[in-house]
N, C-alpha and C positions, 0 to 999 in steps of 0.2 A: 504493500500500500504506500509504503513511505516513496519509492521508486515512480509510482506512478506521481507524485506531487515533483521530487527532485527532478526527472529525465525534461519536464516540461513547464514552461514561465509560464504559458496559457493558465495551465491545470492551478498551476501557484496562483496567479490573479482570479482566474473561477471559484478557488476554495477562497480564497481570501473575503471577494464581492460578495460570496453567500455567507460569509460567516458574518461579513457589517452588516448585510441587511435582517438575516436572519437573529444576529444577537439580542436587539431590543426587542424583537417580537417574545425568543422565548425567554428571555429575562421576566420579560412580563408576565408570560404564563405560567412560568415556575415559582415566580411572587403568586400569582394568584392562586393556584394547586398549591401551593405547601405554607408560605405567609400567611395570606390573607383569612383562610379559613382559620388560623389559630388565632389571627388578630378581632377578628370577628367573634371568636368563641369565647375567647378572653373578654369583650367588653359583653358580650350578655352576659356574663358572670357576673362582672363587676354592678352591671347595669340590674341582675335580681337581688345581689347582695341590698344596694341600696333599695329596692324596692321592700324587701325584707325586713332590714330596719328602720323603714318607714311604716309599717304593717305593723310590728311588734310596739312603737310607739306609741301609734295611734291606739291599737288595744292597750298599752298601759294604761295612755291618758284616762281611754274607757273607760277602764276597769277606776282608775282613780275616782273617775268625776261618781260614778256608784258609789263606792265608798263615801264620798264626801256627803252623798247626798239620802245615805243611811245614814249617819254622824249628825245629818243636820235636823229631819227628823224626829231620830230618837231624844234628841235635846229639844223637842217644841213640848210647852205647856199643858197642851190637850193629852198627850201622855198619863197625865195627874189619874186621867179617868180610868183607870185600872184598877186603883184603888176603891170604887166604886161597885155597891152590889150588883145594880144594873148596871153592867157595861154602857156607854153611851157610843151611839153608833157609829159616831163622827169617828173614831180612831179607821172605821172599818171605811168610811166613805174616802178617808182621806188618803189611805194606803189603795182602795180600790183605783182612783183617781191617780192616783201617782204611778201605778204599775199600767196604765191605760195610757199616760202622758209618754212615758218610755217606750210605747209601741214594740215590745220587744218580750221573746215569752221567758217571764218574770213573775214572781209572785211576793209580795209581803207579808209575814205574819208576825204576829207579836206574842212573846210566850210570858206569862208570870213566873212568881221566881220557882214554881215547880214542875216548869217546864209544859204546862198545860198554852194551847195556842187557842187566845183569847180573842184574839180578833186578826183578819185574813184578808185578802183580796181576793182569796180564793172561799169561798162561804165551804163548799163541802171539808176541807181540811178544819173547822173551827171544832173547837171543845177535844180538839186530837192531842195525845200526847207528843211532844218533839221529840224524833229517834231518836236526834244523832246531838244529843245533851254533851254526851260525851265528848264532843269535837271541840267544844267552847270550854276554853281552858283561860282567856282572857276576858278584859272589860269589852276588849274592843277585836277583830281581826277578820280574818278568812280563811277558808277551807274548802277543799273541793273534795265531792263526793260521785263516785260514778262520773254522770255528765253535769252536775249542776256544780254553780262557783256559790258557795255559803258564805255574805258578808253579814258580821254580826254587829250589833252595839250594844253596851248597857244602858238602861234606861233606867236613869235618877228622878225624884219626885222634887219637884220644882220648888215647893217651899223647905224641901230638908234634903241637900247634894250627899247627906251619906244614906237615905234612904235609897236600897236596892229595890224596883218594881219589876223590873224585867229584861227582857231582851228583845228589838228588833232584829228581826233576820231579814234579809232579802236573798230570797232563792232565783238566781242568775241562769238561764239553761245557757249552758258552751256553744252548744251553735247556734248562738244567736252572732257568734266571732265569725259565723260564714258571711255576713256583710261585709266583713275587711279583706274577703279573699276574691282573687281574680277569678273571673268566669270569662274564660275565649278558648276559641276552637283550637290554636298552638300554647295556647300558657294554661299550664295545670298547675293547681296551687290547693293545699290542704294543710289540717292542721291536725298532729297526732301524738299520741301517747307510746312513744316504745315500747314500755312496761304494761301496757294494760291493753294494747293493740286499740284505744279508742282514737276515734280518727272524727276530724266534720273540714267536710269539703268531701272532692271526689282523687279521692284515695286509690292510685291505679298500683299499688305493692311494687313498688321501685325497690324493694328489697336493701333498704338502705341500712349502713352499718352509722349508729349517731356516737360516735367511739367521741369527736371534741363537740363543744358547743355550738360552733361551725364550719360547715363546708360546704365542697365541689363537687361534685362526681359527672365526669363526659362520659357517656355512654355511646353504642353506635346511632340511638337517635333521640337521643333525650342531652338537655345541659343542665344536670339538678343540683341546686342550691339549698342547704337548709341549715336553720338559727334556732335557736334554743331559745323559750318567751323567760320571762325576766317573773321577779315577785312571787306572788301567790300560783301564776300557771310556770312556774320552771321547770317542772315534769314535761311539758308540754314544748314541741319544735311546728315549726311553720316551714313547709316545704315547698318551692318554687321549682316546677318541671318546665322547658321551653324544647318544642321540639324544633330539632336540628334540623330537617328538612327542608322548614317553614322559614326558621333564621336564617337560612343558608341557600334561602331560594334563589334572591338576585345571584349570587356567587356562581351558582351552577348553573344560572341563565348565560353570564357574563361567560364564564371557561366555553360551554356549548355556543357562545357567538364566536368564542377567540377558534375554536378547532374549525366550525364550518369556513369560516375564510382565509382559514390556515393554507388551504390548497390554491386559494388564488395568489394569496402573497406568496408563496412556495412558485408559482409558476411566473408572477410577476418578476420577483427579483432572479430566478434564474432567466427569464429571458434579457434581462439589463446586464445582468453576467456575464451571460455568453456574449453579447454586442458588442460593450465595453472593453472585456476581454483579450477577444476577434482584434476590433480596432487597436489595440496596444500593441498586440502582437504582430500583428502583419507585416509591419516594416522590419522586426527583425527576422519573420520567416523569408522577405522577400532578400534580406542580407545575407540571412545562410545559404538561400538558395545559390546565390552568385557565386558564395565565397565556394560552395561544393564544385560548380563548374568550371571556378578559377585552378581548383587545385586538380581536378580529374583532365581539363585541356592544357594546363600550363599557360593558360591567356592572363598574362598578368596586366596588362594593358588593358582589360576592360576596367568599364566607369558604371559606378550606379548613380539614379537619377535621383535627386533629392526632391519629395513632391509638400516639405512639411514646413515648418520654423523652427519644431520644438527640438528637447534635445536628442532625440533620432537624428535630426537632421545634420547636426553636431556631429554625431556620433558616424552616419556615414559621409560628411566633408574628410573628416579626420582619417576613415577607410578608405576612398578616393586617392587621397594624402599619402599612405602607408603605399598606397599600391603602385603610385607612381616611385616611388622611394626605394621599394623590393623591387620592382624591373631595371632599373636601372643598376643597382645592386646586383642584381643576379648575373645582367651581363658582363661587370666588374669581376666578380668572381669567376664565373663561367670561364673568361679567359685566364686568368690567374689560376685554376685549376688544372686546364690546360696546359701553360706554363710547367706546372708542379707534378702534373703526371711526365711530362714529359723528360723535366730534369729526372724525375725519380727511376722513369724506365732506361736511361740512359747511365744512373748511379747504379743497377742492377746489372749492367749490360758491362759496365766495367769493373764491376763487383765479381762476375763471372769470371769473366776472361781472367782476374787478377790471382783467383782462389787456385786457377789450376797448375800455376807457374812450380817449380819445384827450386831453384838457383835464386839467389839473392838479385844477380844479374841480371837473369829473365825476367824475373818481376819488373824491374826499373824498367826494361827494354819495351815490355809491352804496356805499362803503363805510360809511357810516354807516347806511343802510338795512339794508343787509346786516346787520351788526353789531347792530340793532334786531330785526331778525329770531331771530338768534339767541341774544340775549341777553330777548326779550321785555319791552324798556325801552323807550320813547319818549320819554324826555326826554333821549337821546345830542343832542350838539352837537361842532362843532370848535371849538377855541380856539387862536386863536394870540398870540403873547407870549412871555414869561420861560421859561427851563425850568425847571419845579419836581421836582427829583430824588426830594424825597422822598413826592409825591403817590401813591398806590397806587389811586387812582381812575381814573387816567388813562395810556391808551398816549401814550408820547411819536412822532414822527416826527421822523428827519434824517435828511436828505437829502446827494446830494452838491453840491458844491462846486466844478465843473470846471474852473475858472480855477484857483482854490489848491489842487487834488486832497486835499480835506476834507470832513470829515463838519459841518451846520450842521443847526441847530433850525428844522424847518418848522414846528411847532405839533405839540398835541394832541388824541384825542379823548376826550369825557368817558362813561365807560362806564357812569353811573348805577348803578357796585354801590360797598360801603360801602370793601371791600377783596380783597385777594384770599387767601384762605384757605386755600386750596388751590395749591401750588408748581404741580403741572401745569395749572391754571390758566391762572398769570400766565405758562408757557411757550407756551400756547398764542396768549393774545393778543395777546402778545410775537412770535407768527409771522404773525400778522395784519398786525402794525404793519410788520413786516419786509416781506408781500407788499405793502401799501400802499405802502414807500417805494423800496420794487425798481421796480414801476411808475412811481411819479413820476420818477425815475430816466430811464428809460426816455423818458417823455413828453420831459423837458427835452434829453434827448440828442438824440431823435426833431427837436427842434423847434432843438436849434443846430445839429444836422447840415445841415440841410435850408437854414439860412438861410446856414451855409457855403457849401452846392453854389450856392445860388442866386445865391450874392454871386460866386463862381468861375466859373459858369460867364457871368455877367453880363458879368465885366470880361475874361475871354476873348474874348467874342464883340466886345464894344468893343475892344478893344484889337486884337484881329484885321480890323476892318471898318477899322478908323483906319489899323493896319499898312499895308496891303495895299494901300488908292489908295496912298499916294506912291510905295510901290515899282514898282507898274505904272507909274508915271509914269517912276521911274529906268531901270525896263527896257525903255519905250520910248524915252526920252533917248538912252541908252548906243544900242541900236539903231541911231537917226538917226544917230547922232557917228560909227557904225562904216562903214554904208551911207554916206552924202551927203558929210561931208566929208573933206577931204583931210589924212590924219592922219600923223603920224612914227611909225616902228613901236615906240618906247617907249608914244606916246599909243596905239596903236592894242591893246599890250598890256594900258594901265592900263585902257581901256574893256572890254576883255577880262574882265578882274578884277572893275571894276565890274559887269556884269551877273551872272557867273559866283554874286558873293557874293548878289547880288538874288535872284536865282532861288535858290539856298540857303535865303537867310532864307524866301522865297516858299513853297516846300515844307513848313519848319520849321513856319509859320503853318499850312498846311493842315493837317499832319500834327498840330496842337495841337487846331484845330479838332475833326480828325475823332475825337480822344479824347473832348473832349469833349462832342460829338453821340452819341458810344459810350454814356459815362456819363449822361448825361441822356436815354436809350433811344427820340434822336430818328434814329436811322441803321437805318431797314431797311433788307433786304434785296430788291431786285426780280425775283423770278427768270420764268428764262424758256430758252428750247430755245437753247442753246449747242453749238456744235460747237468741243469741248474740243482736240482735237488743234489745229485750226488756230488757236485762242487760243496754246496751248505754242509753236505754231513764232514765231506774229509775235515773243514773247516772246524767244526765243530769237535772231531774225534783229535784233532792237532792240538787246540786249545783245551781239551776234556782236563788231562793233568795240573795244568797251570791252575785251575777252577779248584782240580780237589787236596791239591796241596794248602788251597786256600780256604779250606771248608765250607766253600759257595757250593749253591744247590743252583747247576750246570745245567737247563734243560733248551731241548730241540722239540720244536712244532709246524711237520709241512704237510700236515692233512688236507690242510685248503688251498694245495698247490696242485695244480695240472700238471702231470708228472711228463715229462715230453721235451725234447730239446727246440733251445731257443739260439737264435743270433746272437752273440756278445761276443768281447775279447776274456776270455776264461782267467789272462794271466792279471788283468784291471779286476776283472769283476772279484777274485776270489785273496786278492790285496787289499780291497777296501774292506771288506766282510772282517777279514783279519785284523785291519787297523781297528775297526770298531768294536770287534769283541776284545780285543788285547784292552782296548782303555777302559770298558768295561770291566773286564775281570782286575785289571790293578787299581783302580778307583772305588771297590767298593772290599770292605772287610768281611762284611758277613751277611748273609740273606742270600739272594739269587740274581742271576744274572739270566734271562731269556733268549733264546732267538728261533724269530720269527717269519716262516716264508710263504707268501700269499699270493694270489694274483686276482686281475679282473679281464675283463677285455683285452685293455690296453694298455696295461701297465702292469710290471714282477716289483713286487715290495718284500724288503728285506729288513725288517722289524727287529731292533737289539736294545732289550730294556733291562734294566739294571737297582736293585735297591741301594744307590752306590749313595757318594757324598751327595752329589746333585750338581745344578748349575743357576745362580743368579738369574733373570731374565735379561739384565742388561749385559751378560756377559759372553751370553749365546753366542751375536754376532761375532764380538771377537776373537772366538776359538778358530774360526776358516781363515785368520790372518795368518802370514807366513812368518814364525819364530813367536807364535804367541803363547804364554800359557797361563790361566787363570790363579791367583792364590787361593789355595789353600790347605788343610788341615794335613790333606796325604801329599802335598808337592814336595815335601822335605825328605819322602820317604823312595819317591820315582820320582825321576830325574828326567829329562826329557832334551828332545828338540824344538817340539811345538809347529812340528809340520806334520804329524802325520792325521791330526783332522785336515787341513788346508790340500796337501796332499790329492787326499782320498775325493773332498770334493771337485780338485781338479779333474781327476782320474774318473768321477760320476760324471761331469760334465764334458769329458771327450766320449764317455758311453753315451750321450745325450740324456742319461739321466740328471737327478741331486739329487743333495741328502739335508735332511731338516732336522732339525736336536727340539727337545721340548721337556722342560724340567720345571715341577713346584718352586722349585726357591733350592736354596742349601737342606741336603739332608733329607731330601725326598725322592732322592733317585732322578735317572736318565734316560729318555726315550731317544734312540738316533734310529733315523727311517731313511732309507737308504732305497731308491727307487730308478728304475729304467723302462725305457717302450718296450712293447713289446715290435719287434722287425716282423 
């Protein structure tokens, strides 16, 4: 998704236009869905709360001005007449009259002090005893029984305030408080008792929990409010129900007006999108288009039309600009690369001819032709002499100096031009002069190397042929001394010794030799039909003793050999097997030494592994150098030359085989693999 906004500017100004035009539509709507119906639900709250405490005032008031207006009553004169045999009827007219003024179902009675009700608004209740005596614990108060509210007073005798006569009562019925409640089709409002489930109003069982003296509760379609009444009704809550559908009507007119025109403004601004967009874009798809067929024809010389003011229009001046700027450029180049191939294929060309010279002479001889060639001079020469630094006619050459490893003046050539005018030029001739003395170089290396080997491999072969009589001499001496005469077994050890070191040195000679027959690539290989298993066994039954003098446990494995003769030189192949097992058996003290003979296809592997000392990783490599030998723990004890790994690898690699070594560390033993093609 993200690719389809980045790949395209269109696509980026499209998202972009819908997102401005679309943001304050659903800002709006999402205030309205999720805000506004909490803001709205929150002020009917607030808005029953007060209603609420306006409701419980007014019935205080109520409830007060009754009170008052039993207190004012029981304090009038005509009272007196209780005391009186015949009641006089006024007290009855005047309570009748008073419970008829309060339009409200109400009644007065008046009890003596033994609780007998002597006169009534209600005539059937008279000469009745009062239940609820018991309730009236004061002069003055209230109590509520069932549904009715009991306001009481004492009634004193007007000529004597400590004369008790009796009690007014005014029996109040509770819903007569349904006047102070709301009657509409969305506002439910009642007034109830939790403890005694009495209820007046219309009581729909909101199942409400009255745990504080006020609250909230939103339901899915109700927002109920309810207060706890104050004084004599505090058992008593007043509960305001508003439904939520009603409250919330405009709201979900408003959302159902915003969604139905959501699809025109959804098609509005995307059609301003795409226009807008289009028009943005166009001049730079009409830029890339040009810029594609400048770069697919190489027309760099085309112009684009400017049809605008704005900064498009800038923007291709400044492309117009650029374009004339790169053609002319390119032809600059163009030539100049031409130039540069051409010096280059000419630096190449006497790069060649100069590599295959072999004579210090010839080299000069034919780079000076060369250098005629391309300079179109005939009067070039060499000169040698002084060095003249400041000459600009002339390439200098120096050479090296392999005795003092320094740079030295071989001489000059004279270029026949006045000067060099040109820096790339004098860089170029300057790489001339540099291929001229890389070769000479070369030559002189070429020609001390070679008088090295010669001289080396001269005084080898002398000094080997010289070697070699007197020692066959001493080892046939020691020989006779040992056989014919009659020796004390100290003499008979030291002739012992004697030979032993003969034939050491003897070996030592050959083993130099055959380096140097290696190196001087006068040692082939003779090959011819070998039956390799029974080469491995002689090998193996030669070195058998050497093993068990040494308490090694000596074993042979050629079960997974194709038993059958193969192409090799028998007298290489069965020399290296021997060097390898020899360093094996004198490298390890105790445990076993293996050898291994396997094949596949294409290849005879000759496997000799060892629980011997081991070898370092980093020291592998060095064992195939010629006179090397690694330190350690057994070197004190076998003495060596340190060719006879180096040797042996020479001697795999004339079979066109090698041979690989692979060892843990010290003290984990030695694997050497030892491998040839099969012919």
């Amino acid at each position: 998704m993200f690719n389809f906004f980045q790949k395209s500017l269109r696509n980026k100004l499209l998202a972009t236009f819908m997102a401005i035009g679309f943001l304050p539509f659903l800002t709006l709507l999402i205030y309205t869905l999720f805000l506004s119906e909490t803001k709205i639900i929150n002020k009917i709250v607030t808005e029953q709360f007060e209603r609420t405490n306006s409701v419980v005032k007014l019935i205080t008031d109520h409830i007060d001005s009754l009170t008052k207006e039993v207190y004012f009553i029981s304090s009038l004169d005509l009272m007196d007449d209780i005391l009186a045999d015949d009641i006089d009827k006024r007290i009855s007219r005047l309570l009748t009259q008073k419970s008829h003024d309060l339009n409200l179902k109400n009644s007065f009675i008046v009890v003596n002090s033994d609780f007998h009700i002597i006169a009534s608004s209600d005539i059937s209740s008279l000469l009745k005893e009062f239940d609820l005596k018991n309730s009236i614990k004061t002069n003055n108060g209230q109590f509520i029984h069932n549904n009715t509210l009991y306001i009481y007073s004492k009634i004193f005798s007007s000529f004597d305030d400590t004369k008790e006569l009796g009690f007014l009562i005014f029996n109040y019925n509770l819903e007569n408080l349904d006047l102070y409640l709301t009657h509409q089709e969305s506002i439910h409002s009642y007034i109830t008792n939790p403890n005694t489930n009495f209820s007046i109003g219309e009581n729909r069982s909101y199942n409400l929990n009255f745990i504080k003296n006020e609250g909230s509760i939103i339901t899915d379609e109700h927002v109920i409010v309810y207060k706890k009444m104050t004084s004599t009704l505090d058992n008593l809550f007043i509960v305001y129900a508003v439904d939520k559908s009603t409250a919330l009507a405009f709201l979900y007119d408003f959302i159902r007006f915003m969604l139905s025109i959501s699809v025109i403004i959804f098609i509005v601004i995307l059609y301003v999108s795409f226009k807008y967009s289009k028009e943005i874009v166009k001049p730079i798809e009409d830029l890339t288009t040009i810029t594609e067929d400048i770069i697919h024809h190489q027309n760099y010389s085309a112009q684009l039309i400017v049809n605008s003011k704005d900064e498009i229009s800038i923007l291709t001046n400044s492309f117009n600009n650029m374009l004339k700027t790169t053609s002319s450029a390119l032809l600059t180049l163009e030539e100049e690369n031409k130039l540069r191939l051409k010096r280059f294929i000419q630096l190449l060309e006497i790069f060649n001819t100069i590599i295959q010279t072999n004579k210090e002479e010839e080299c000069i001889n034919i780079s000076i032709e060369q250098i005629k060639i391309l300079t179109n001079k005939n009067d070039l020469y060499f000169q040698k002499g002084n060095f003249e630094s400041n000459d600009t006619t002339k390439i200098s050459l120096f050479v090296t100096d392999f005795e003092h490893n320094k740079k030295i003046y071989f001489g000059s050539i004279a270029l026949g031009l006045d000067n060099f005018k040109d820096e790339n030029e004098r860089k170029f001739y300057n790489s001339i002069a540099l291929m001229i003395t890389l070769q000479l170089d070369r030559i002189r290396l070429i020609e001390r190397t070679m008088s090295a080997s010669r001289a080396k491999s001269a005084f080898i072969s002398n000094m080997s042929h010289e070697l070699r009589t007197p020692l066959n001499a001493i080892i046939g001496f020691t020989q006779f001394m040992i056989t014919y005469e009659e020796l004390t077994d100290d003499q008979q050890d030291t002739m012992a010794n004697i030979e032993s070191s003969a034939h050491y040195l003897l070996n030592m000679i050959n083993e130099i030799l055959d380096i140097a027959k290696i190196e001087a690539g006068k040692m082939e290989a003779h090959f011819e039909d070998v039956n390799i298993a029974n080469l491995i066994q002689n090998c193996y039954t030669m070195l058998k003793p050497l093993a068990q003098d040494k308490g090694i446990n000596f074993s042979i494995d050629i079960d997974n050999f194709e038993d059958k003769n193969y192409k090799t030189d028998p007298k290489m192949f069965q020399q290296i097997v021997i060097n390898l097992l020899s360093n094996s058996i004198k490298f390890t003290k105790e445990g076993f030494v293996n050898l291994t003979l396997f094949n596949d296809e294409k290849t005879i592997f000759v496997q000799v592994k060892d629980s011997g000392i081991g070898i370092s990783k980093n020291d592998i490599k060095r064992l195939f150098s010629d006179f090397t030998q690694v330190e350690n723990v057994m070197q004190k004890e076998h003495k060596g030359t340190g060719l006879g790994l180096s040797l042996s690898k020479k001697l795999a690699n004339i079979l066109k085989g090698d041979i690989k070594l692979e060892s843990e560390g010290i003290g984990h033993g030695t694997t050497a693999l030892f491998y040839i093609p099969i012919l």
